[in-house]
VOFIRO-173237 format. One record per atom (N, C-alpha, C, O, CB): residue number from 1; residue in three letters; chain; atom name; x, y, z. Coordinates in Angstrom, 1 decimal, padded with zeros to 4 digits, always signed. Glycine has a CB too. Example, Ala and Ser with C-alpha at 12.3 -4.5 7.8 and 13.67 -1.06 7.14 Angstrom:
! VOFIRO-173237
+-----+--------+--------+-------+--------+--------+--------+
| num | residu | chaine | atome |     xx |     yy |     zz |
+-----+--------+--------+-------+--------+--------+--------+
|   1 |    ALA |      A |     N | +013.2 | -005.7 | +007.8 |
|   1 |    ALA |      A |    CA | +012.3 | -004.5 | +007.8 |
|   1 |    ALA |      A |     C | +013.2 | -003.3 | +007.8 |
|   1 |    ALA |      A |     O | +014.2 | -003.3 | +008.5 |
|   1 |    ALA |      A |    CB | +011.3 | -004.5 | +009.0 |
|   2 |    SER |      A |     N | +012.8 | -002.2 | +007.1 |
|   2 |    SER |      A |    CA | +013.7 | -001.1 | +007.1 |
|   2 |    SER |      A |     C | +012.9 | +000.0 | +007.9 |
|   2 |    SER |      A |     O | +013.4 | +001.1 | +008.0 |
|   2 |    SER |      A |    CB | +014.1 | -000.6 | +005.7 |
+-----+--------+--------+-------+--------+--------+--------+
END
This chain:
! VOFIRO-173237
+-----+--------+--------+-------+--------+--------+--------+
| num | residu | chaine | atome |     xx |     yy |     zz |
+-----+--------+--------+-------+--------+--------+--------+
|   1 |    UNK |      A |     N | +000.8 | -001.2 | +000.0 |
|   1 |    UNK |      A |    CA | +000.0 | +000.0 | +000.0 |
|   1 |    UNK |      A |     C | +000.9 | +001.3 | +000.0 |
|   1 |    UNK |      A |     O | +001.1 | +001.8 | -001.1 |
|   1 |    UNK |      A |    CB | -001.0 | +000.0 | +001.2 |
|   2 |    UNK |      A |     N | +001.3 | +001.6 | +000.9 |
|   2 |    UNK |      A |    CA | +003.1 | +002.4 | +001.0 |
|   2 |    UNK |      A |     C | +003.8 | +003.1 | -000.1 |
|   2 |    UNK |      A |     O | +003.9 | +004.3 | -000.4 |
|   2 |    UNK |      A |    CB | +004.4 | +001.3 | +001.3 |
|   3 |    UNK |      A |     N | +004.1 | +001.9 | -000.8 |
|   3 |    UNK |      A |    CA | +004.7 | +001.5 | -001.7 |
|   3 |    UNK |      A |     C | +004.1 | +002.2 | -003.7 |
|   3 |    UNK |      A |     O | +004.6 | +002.7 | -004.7 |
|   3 |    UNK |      A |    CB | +004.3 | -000.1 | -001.3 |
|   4 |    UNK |      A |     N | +002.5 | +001.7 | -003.0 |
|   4 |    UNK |      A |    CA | +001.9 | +002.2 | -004.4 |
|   4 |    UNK |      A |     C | +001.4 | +003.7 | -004.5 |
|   4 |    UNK |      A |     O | +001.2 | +004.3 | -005.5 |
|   4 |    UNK |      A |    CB | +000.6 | +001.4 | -004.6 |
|   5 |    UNK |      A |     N | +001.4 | +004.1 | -002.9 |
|   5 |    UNK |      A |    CA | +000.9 | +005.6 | -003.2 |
|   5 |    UNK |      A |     C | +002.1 | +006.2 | -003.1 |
|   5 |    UNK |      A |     O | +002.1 | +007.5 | -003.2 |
|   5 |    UNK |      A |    CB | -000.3 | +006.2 | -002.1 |
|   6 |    UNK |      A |     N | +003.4 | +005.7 | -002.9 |
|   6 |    UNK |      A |    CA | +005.0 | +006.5 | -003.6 |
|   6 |    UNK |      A |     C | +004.9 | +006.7 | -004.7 |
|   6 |    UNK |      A |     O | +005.2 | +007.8 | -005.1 |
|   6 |    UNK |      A |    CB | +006.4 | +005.8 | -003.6 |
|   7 |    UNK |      A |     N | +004.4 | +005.7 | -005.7 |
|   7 |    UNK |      A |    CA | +004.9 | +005.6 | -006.6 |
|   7 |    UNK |      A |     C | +003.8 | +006.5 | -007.4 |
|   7 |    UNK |      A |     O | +004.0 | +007.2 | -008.3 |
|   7 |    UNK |      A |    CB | +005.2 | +004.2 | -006.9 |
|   8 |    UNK |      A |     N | +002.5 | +006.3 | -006.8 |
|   8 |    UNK |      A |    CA | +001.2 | +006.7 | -007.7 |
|   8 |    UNK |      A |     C | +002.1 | +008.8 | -007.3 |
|   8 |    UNK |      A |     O | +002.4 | +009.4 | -008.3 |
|   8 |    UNK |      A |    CB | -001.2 | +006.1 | -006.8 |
|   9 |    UNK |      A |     N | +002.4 | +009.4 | -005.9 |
|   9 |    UNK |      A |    CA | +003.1 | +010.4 | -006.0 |
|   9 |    UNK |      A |     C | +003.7 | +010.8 | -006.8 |
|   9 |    UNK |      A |     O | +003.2 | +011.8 | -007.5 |
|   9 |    UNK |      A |    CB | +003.5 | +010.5 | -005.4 |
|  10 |    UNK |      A |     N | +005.1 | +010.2 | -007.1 |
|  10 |    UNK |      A |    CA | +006.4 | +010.7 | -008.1 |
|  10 |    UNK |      A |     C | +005.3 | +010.3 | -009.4 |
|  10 |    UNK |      A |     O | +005.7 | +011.1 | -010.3 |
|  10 |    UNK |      A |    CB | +008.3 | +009.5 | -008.0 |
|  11 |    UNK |      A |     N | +004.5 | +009.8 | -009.8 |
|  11 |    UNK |      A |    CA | +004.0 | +010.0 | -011.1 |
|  11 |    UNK |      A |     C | +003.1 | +010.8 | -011.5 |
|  11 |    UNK |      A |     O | +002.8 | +011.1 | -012.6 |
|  11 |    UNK |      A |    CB | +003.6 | +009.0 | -011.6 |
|  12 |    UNK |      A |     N | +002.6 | +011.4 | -010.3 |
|  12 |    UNK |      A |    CA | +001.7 | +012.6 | -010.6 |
|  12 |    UNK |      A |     C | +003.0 | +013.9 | -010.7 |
|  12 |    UNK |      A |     O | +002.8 | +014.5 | -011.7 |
|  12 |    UNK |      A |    CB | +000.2 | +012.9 | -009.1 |
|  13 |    UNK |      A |     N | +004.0 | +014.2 | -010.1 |
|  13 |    UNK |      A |    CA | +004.5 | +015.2 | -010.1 |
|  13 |    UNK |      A |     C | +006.0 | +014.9 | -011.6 |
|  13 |    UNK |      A |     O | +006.9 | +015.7 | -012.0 |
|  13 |    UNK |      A |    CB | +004.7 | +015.3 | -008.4 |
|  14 |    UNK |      A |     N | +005.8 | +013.7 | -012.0 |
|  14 |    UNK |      A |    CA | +006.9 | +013.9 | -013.3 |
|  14 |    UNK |      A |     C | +005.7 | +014.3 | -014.1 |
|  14 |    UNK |      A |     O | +006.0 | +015.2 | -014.9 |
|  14 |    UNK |      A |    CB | +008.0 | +012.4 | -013.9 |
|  15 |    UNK |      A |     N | +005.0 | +014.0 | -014.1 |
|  15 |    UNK |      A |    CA | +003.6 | +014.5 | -015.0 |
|  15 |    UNK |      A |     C | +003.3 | +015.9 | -014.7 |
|  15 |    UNK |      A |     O | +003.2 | +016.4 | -015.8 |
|  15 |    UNK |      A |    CB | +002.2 | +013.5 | -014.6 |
|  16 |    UNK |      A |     N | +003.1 | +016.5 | -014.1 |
|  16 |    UNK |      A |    CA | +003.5 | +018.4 | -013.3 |
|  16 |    UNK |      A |     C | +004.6 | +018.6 | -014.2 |
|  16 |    UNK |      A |     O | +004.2 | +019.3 | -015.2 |
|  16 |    UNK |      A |    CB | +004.2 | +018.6 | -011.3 |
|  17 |    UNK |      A |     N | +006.0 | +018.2 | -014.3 |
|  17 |    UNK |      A |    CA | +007.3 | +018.3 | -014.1 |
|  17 |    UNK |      A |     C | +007.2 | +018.7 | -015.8 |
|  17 |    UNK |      A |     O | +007.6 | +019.6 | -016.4 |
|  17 |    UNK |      A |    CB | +008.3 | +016.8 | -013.2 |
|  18 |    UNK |      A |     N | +006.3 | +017.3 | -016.4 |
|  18 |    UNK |      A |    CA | +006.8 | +017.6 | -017.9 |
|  18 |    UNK |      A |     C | +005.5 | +018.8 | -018.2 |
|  18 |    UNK |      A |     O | +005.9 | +019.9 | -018.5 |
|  18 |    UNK |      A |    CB | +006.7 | +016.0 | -019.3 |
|  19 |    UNK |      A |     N | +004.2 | +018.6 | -018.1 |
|  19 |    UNK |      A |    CA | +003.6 | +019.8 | -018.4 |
|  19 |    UNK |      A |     C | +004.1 | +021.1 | -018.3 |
|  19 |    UNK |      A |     O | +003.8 | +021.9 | -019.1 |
|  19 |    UNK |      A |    CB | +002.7 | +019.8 | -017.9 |
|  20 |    UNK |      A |     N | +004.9 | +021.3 | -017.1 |
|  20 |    UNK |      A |    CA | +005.7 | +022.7 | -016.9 |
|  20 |    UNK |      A |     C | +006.5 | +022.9 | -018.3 |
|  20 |    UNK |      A |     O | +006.5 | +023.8 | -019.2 |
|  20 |    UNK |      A |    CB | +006.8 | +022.7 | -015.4 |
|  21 |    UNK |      A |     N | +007.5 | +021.6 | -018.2 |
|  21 |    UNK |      A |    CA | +008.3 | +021.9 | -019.2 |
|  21 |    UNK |      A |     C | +007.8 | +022.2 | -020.5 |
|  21 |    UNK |      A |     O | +008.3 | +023.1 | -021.2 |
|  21 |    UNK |      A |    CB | +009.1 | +021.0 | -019.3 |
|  22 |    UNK |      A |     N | +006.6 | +021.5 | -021.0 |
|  22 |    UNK |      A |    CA | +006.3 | +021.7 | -022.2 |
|  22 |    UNK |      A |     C | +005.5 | +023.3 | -022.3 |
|  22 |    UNK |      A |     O | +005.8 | +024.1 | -023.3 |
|  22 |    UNK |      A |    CB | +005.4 | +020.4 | -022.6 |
|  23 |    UNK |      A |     N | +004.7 | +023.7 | -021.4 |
|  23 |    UNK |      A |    CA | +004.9 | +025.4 | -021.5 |
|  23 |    UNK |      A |     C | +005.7 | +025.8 | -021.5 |
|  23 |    UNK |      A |     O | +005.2 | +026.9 | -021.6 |
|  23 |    UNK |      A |    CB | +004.6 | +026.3 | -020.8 |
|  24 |    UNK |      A |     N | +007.5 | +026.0 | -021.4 |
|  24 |    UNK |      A |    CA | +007.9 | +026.7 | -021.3 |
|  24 |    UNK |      A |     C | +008.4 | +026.7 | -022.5 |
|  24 |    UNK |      A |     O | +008.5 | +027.7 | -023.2 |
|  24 |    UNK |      A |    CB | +008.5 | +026.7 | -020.3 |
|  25 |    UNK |      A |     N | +008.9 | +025.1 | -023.1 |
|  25 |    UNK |      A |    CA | +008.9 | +024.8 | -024.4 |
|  25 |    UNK |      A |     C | +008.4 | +025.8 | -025.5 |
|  25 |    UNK |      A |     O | +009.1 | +026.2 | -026.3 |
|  25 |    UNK |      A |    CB | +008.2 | +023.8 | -024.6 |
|  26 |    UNK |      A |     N | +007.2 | +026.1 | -025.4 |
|  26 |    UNK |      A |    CA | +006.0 | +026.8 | -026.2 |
|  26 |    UNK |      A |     C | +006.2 | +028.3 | -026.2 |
|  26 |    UNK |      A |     O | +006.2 | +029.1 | -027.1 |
|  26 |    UNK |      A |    CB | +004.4 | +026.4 | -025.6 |
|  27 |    UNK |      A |     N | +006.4 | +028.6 | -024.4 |
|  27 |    UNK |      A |    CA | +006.9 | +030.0 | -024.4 |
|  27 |    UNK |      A |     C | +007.7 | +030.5 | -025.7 |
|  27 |    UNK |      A |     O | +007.3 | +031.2 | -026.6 |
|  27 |    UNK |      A |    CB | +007.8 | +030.2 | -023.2 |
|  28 |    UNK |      A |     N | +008.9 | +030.1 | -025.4 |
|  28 |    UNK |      A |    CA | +009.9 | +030.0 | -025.7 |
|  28 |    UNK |      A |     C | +010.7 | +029.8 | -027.5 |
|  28 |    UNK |      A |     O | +011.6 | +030.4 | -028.1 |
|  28 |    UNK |      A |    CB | +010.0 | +029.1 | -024.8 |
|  29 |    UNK |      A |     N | +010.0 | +029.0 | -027.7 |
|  29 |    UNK |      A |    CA | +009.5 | +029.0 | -029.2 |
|  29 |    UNK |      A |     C | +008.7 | +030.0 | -029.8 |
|  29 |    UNK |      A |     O | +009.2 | +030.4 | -030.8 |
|  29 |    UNK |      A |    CB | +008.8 | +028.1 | -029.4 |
|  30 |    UNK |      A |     N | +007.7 | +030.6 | -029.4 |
|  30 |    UNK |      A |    CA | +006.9 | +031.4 | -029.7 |
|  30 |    UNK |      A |     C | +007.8 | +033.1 | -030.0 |
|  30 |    UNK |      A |     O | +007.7 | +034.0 | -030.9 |
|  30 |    UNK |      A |    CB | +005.9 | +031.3 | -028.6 |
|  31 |    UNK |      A |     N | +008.7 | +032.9 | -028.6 |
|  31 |    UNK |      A |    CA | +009.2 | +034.7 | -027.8 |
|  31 |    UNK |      A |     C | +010.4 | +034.6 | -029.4 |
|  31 |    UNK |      A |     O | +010.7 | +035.6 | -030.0 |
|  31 |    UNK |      A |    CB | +010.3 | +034.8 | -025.3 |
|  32 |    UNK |      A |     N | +010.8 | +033.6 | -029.6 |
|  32 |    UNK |      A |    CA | +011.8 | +033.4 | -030.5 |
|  32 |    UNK |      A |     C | +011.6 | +032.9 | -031.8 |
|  32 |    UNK |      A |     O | +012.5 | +033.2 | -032.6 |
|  32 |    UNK |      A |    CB | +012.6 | +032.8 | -030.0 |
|  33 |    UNK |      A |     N | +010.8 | +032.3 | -032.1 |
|  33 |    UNK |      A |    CA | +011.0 | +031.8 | -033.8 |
|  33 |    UNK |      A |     C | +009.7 | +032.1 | -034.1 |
|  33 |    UNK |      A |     O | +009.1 | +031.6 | -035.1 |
|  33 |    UNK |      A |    CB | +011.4 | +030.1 | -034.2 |
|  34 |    UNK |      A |     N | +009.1 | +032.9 | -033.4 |
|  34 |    UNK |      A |    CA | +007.5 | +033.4 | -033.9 |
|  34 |    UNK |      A |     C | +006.5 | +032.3 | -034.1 |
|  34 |    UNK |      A |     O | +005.4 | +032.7 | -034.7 |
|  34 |    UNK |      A |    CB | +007.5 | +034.2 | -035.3 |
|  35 |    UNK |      A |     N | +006.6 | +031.2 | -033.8 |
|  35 |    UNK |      A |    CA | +005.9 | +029.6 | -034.5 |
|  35 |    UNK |      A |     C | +004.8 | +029.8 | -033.7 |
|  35 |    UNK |      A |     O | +005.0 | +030.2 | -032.6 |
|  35 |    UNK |      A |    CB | +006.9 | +027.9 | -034.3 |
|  36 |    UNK |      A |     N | +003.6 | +029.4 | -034.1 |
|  36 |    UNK |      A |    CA | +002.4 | +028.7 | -033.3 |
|  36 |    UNK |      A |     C | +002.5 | +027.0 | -033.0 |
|  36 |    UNK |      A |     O | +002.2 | +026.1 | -033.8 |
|  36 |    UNK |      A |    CB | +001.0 | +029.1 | -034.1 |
|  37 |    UNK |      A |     N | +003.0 | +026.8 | -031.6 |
|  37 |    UNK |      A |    CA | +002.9 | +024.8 | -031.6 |
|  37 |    UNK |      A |     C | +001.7 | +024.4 | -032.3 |
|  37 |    UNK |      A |     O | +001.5 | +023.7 | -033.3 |
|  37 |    UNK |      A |    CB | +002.7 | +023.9 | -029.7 |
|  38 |    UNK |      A |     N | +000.8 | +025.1 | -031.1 |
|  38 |    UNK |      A |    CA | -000.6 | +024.0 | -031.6 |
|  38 |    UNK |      A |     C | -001.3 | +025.0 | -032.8 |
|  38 |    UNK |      A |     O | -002.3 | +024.6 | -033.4 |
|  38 |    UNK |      A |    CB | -002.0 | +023.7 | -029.9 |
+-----+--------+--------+-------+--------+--------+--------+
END
């Protein structure tokens, strides 16, 4: 039980971790090569 809600934790927050990153991604692209991602 312990065990699973560690694990179910660290996977909600690498999942946080890349959503952040992929906004910043998009920022970042946008402030600089003028591109629309989506």
């Amino acid at each position: 039980m312990v065990f699973r809600s560690v694990v179910n934790y660290e996977f909600i927050f690498v999942r946080i971790f890349l959503i952040y990153n992929a906004l910043f991604f998009i920022l970042f692209v946008r402030d600089d090569n003028k591109l629309t991602v989506f």
